[in-house]
C-alpha positions in Angstrom: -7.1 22.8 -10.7 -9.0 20.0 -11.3 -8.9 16.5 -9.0 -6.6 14.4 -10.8 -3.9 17.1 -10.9 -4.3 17.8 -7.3 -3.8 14.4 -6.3 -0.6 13.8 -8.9 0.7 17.3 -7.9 0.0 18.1 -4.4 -1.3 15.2 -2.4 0.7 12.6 -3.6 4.0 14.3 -2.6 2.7 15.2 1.0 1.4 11.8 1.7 4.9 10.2 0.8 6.3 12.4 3.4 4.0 11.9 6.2 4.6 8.3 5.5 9.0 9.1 5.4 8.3 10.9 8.5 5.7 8.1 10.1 9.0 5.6 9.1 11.4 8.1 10.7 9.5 8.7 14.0 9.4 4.9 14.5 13.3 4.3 14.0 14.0 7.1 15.9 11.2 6.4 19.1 12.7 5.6 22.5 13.8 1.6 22.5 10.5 0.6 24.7 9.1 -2.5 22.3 6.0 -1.5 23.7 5.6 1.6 22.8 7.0 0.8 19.2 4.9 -1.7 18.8 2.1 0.4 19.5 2.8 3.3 17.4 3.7 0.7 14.3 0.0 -0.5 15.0 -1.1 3.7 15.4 0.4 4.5 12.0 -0.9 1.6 10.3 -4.8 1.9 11.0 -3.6 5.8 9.6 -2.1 4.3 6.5 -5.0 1.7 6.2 -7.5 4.5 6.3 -5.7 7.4 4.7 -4.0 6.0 2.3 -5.7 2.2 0.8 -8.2 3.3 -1.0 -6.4 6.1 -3.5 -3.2 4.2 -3.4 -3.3 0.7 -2.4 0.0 -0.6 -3.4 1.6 2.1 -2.3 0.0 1.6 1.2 0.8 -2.4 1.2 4.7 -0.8 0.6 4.6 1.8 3.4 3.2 -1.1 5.9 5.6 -3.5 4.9 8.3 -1.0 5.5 6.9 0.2 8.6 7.3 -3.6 10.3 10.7 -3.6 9.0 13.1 -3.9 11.1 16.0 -2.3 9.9 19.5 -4.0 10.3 21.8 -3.3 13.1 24.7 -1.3 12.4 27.9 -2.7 13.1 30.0 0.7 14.1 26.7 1.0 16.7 28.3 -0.9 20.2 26.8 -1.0 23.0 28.2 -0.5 26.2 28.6 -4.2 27.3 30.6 -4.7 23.9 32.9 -2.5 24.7 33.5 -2.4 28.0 32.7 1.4 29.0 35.6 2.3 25.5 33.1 2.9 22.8 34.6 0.9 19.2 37.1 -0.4 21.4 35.9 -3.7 21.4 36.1 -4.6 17.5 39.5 -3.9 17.3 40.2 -5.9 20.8 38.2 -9.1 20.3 39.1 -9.3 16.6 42.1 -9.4 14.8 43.0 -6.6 12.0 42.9 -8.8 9.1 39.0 -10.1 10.5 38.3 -6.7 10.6 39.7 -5.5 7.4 37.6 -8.3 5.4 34.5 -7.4 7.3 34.5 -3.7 6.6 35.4 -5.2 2.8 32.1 -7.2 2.5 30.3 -4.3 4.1 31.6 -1.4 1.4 31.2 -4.3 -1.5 27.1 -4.9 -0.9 26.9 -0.2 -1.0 29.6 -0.1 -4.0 27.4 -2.9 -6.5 24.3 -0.8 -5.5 25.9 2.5 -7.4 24.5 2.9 -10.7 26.5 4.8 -13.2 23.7 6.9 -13.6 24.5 8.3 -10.2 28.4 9.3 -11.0 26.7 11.8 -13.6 26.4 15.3 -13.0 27.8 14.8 -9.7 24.0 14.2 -8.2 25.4 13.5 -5.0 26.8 16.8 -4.2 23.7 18.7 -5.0 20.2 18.5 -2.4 17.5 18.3 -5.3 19.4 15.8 -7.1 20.4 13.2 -3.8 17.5 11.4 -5.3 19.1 10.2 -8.2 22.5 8.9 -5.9 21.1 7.0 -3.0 23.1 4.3 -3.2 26.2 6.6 -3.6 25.2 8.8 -0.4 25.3 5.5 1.3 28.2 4.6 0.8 29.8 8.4 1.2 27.6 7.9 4.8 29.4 4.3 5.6 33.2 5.6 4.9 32.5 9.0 7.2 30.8 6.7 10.0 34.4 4.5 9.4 36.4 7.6 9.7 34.5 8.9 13.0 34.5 5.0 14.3 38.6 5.1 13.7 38.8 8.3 15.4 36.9 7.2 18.3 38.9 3.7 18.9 42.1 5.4 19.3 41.1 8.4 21.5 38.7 6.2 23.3 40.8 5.6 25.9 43.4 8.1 28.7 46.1 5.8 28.5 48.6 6.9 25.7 50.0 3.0 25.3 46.5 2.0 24.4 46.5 5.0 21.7 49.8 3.8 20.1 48.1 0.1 20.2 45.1 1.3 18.4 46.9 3.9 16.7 49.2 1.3 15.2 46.1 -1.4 14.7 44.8 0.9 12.5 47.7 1.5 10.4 48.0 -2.1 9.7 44.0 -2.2 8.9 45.1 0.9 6.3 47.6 -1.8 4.7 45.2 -5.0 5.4 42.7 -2.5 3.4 44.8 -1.2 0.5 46.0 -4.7 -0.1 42.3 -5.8 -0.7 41.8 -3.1 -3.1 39.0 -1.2 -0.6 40.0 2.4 -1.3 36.8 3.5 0.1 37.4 2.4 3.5 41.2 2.5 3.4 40.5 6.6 3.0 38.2 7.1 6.0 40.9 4.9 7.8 
């Protein structure tokens, strides 16, 4: 095998993983800033060195992404916000129809991502293709993290009159939801 096919063929594809699982290890370290901050700094002399000279815009990209800081996640509370009741809190603080228009702008920005191109061949139920339906698996990851987020707000809590309440909040955010059209959301619901 000669050196250009080695590098297109073999090296290539391991150093995009090592850099997936650099990117993974840092989103999933213990919350100490310190200690992220230090291993962002760790992984970028690696990239800097390991990667910059074969493929420098493709090591600009993975140091860009590796200071990213991704987005919080809105069905992710912590235990201030809701008051020991995990979820609780959104549908306590808020009204339904707040929340109902929220979860719409969230499923809108994953649902003008899909690309027909993803719908074909059903890509997103087969593991070698999930590559051609990202934005698709996102947005099949958003509704099941809705559904387990509705689940957990009405068995949250011992007492069976909060259950009813959140039981029954959620059945008007399954009308507030159909209403807008969000049949995504309104099916994890």
């Amino acid at each position: 095998m000669d050196v250009p096919t080695f590098q297109k063929k073999l090296q290539l594809p391991i150093q995009l993983r090592v850099g997936n699982a650099m990117k993974l290890w840092i989103e999933t370290s213990p919350e100490n800033e310190e200690k992220k901050v230090q291993l962002q700094h760790s992984f970028a002399l690696f990239i800097k060195s390991e990667y910059a000279f074969d493929h420098p815009s493709l090591a600009r990209r993975m140091i860009s992404k590796l200071y990213e800081v991704p987005p919080p996640d809105p069905f992710k509370l912590t235990d201030t916000q809701t008051k020991g009741h995990p979820g609780l809190s959104v549908m306590e603080d808020f009204d339904v129809e707040t929340v109902a228009q929220q979860l719409c702008l969230l499923e809108f920005k994953n649902f003008v991502a899909i690309k027909p191109a993803e719908l074909l061949n059903q890509a997103w139920a087969k593991e070698k293709y999930h590559h051609k339906a990202t934005n698709l698996l996102k947005m099949i990851k958003r509704t099941n993290e809705i559904g387990l987020w509705i689940a957990t707000v009405i068995l949250a809590d011992k007492d069976k009159a909060v259950r009813a309440k959140m039981f029954s909040q959620s059945i008007e955010l399954a009308n507030l939801l159909y209403q807008y059209n969000n049949f995504s959301s309104l099916m994890a619901v």
